[in-house]
Structure formats: structure tokens, C-alpha cells
FIKOLZA-1660 file (N, C-alpha, C; in steps of 0.1 Angstrom, whole numbers, plus 5000, padded with zeros to 4 digits):
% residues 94
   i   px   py   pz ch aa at
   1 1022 1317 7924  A  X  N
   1 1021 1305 7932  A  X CA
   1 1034 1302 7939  A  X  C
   2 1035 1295 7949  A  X  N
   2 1051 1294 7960  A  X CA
   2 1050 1281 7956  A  X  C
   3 1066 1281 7955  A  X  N
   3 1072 1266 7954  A  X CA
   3 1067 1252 7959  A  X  C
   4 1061 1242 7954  A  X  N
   4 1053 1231 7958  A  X CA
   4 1065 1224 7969  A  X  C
   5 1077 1227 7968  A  X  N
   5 1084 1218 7975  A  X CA
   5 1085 1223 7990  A  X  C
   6 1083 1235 7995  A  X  N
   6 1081 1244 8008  A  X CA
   6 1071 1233 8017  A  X  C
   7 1072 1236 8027  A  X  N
   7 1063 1232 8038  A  X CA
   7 1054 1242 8040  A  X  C
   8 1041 1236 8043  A  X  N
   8 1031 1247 8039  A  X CA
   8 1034 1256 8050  A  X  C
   9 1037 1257 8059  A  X  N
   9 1040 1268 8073  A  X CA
   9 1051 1274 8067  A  X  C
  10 1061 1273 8057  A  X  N
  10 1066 1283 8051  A  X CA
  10 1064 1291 8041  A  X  C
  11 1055 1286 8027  A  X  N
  11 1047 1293 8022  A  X CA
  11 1033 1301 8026  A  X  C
  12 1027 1295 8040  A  X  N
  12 1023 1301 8045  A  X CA
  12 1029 1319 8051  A  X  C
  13 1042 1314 8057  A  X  N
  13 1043 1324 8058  A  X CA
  13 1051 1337 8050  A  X  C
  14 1050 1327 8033  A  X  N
  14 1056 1341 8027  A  X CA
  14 1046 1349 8017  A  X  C
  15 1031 1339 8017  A  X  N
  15 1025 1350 8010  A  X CA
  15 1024 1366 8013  A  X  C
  16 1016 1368 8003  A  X  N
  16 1016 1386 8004  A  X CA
  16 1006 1397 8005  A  X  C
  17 0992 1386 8001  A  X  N
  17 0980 1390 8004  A  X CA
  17 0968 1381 8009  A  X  C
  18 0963 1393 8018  A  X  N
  18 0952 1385 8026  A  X CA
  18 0943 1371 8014  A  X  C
  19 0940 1377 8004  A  X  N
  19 0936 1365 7994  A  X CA
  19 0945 1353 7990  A  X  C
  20 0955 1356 7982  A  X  N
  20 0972 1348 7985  A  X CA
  20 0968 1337 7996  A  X  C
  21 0969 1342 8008  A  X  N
  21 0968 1331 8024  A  X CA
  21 0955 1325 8026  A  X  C
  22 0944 1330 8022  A  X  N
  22 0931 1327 8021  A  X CA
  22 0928 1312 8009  A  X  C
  23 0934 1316 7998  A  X  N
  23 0933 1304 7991  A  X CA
  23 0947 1291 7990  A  X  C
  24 0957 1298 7997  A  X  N
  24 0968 1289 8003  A  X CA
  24 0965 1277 8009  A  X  C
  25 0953 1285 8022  A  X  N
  25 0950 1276 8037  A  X CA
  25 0937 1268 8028  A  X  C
  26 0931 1275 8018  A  X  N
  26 0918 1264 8015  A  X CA
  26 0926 1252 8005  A  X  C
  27 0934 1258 7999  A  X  N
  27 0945 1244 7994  A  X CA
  27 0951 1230 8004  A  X  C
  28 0955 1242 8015  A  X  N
  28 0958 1228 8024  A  X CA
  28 0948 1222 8031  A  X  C
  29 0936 1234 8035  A  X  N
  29 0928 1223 8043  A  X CA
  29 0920 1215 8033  A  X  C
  30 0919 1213 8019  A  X  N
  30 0911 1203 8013  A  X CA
  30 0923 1194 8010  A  X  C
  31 0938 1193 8013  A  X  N
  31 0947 1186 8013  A  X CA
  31 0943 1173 8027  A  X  C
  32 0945 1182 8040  A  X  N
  32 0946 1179 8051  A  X CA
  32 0931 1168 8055  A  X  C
  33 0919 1169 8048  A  X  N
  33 0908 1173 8056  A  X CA
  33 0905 1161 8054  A  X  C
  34 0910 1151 8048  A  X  N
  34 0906 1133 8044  A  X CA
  34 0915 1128 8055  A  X  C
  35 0920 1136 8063  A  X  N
  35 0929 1128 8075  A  X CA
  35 0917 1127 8088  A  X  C
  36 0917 1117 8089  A  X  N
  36 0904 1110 8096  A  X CA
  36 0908 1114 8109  A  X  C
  37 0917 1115 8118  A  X  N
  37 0928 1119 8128  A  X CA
  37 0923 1128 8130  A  X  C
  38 0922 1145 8120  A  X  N
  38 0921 1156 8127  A  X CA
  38 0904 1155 8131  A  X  C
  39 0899 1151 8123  A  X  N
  39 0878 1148 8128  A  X CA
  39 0879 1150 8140  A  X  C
  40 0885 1138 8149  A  X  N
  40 0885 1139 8165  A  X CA
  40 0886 1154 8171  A  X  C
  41 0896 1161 8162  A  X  N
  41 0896 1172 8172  A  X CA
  41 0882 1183 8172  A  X  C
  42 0876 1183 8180  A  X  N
  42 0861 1183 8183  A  X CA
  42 0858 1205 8168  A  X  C
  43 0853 1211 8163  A  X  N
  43 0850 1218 8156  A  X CA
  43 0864 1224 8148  A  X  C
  44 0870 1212 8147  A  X  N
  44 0883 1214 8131  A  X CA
  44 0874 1221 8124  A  X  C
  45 0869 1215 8114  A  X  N
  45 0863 1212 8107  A  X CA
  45 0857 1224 8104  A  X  C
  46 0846 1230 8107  A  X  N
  46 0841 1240 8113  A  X CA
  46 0845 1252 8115  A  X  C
  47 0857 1252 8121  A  X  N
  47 0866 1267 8122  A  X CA
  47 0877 1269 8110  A  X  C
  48 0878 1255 8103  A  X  N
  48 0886 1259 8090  A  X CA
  48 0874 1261 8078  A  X  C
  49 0863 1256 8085  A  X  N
  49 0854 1265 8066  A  X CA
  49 0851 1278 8070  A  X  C
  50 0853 1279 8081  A  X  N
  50 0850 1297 8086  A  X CA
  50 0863 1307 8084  A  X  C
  51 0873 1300 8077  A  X  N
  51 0886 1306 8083  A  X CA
  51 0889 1311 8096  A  X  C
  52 0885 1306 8106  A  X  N
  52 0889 1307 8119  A  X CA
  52 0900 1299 8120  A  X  C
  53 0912 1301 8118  A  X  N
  53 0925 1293 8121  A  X CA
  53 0931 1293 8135  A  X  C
  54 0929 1304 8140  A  X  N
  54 0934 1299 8156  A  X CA
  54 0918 1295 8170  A  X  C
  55 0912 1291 8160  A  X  N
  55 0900 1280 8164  A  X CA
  55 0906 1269 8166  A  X  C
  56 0909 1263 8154  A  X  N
  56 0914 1253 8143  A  X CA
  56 0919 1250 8153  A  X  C
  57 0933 1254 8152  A  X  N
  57 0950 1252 8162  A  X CA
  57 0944 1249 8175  A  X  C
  58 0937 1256 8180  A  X  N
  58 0933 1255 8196  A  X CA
  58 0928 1239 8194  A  X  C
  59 0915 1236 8189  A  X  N
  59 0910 1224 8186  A  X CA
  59 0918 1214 8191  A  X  C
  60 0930 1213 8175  A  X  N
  60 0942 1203 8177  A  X CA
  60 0948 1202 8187  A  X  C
  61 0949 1215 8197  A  X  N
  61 0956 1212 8206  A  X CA
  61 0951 1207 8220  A  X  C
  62 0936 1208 8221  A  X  N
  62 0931 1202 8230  A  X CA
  62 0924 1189 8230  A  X  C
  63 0926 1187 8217  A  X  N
  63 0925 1175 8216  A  X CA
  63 0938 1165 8216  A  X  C
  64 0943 1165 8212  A  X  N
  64 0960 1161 8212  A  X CA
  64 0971 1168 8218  A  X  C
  65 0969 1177 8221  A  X  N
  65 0982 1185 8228  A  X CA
  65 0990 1193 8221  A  X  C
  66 0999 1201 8225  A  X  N
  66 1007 1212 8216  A  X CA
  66 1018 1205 8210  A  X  C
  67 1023 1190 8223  A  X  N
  67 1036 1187 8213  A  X CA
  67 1032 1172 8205  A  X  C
  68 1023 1169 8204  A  X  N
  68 1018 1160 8194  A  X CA
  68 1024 1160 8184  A  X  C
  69 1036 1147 8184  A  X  N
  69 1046 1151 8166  A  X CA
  69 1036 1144 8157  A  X  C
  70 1024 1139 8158  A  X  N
  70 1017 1138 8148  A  X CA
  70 1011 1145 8134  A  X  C
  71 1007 1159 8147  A  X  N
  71 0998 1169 8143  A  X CA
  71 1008 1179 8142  A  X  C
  72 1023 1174 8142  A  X  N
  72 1031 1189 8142  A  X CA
  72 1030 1199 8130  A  X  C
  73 1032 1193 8124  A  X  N
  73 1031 1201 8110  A  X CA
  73 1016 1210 8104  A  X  C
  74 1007 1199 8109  A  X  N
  74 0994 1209 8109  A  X CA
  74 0996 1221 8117  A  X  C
  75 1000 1222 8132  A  X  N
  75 1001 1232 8139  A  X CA
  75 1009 1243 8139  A  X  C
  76 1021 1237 8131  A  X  N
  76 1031 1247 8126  A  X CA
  76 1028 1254 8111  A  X  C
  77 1017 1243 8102  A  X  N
  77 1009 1254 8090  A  X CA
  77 0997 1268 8097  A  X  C
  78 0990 1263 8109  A  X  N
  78 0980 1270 8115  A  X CA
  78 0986 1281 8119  A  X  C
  79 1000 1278 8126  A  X  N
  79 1004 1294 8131  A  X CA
  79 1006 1297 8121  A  X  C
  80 1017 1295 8115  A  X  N
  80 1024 1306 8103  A  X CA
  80 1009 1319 8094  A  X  C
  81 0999 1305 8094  A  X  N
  81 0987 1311 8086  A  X CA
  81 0986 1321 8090  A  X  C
  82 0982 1324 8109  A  X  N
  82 0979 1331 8119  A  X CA
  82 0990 1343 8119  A  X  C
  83 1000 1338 8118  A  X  N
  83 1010 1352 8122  A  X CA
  83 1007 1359 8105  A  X  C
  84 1008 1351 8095  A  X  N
  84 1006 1358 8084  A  X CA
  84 0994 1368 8081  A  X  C
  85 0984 1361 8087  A  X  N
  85 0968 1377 8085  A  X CA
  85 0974 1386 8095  A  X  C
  86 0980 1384 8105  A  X  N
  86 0983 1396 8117  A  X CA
  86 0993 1407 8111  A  X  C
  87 0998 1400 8102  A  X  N
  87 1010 1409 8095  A  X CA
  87 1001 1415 8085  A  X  C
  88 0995 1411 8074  A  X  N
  88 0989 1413 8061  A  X CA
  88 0979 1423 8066  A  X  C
  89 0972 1422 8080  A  X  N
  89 0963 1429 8086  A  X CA
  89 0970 1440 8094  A  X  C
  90 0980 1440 8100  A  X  N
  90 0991 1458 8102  A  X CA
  90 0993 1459 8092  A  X  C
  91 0995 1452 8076  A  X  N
  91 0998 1463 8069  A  X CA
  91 0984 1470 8063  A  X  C
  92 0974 1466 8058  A  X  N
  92 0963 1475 8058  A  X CA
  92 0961 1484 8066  A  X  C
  93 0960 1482 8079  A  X  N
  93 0959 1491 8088  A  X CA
  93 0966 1500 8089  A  X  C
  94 0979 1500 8094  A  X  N
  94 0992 1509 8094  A  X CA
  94 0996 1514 8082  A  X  C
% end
């Protein structure tokens, strides 16, 4: 388990396995998901029970925008998630 004091975009990006980041992001989004805020952004919701995370991100960001300092930290947990399966996924692959 990674240090509770991290920001999740940085334990995000230091897990190690596709599972590891899978149950990471379902920690934060049942953290996240009582924030009545992100609802608006029209199939949040939706693309994080699918694990679709750069759904998710997009969402937030057309709903609010990319530099929304409200939503920053969600958007900076969504990428990290994102850059992390792209990594965890070249290393299976490669």
C-alpha cells in the first residue's frame, strides 16, 4: 500500500501493477464520487465504473475546462492513472 500522505497523482503514478492502479483509482473514485461538482460533468460517473479514465478527464474538462483550479487535482490524479496503464501496458507488451 503507498503512503496515505502522497497525492493521489503521485501514488498513482508509482504503482506497479495493472491491479495495484485498478484498485488505487477505485479507492479514489469512491473517495471523490460524493463530490456533487464532478456529477455535472456529463458521463463521469460512467467512465470511472468502466475504468475508462481518459473518458473521465475529457468529461471534467469539457465540462469545466483543463485549468479549472477546482477540478485540478482530480485531473492531475486522472492523468497520472492514464500515463500509469500506458507504462504498466509497454511493460506487458514489450
Amino acid at each position: 500500500m503507498s503512503d496515505p500522505h502522497l497525492s493521489w497523482a503521485v501514488r498513482a503514478s508509482r504503482v506497479d501493477t495493472s491491479a495495484a492502479l485498478d484498485h488505487l483509482m477505485d479507492d479514489w473514485y469512491n473517495r471523490v464520487k460524493a463530490d456533487r461538482g464532478l456529477h455535472a460533468a456529463i458521463g463521469f460517473d460512467s467512465y470511472m465504473e468502466r475504468g475508462a479514465w481518459d473518458s473521465a478527464k475529457h468529461s471534467i474538462e469539457r465540462t469545466y475546462g483543463r485549468s479549472n483550479r477546482e477540478h485540478r487535482q482530480t485531473l492531475d490524479t486522472l492523468a497520472a492513472a492514464i500515463q500509469s496503464r500506458r507504462i504498466l501496458t509497454h511493460r506487458l507488451v514489450g
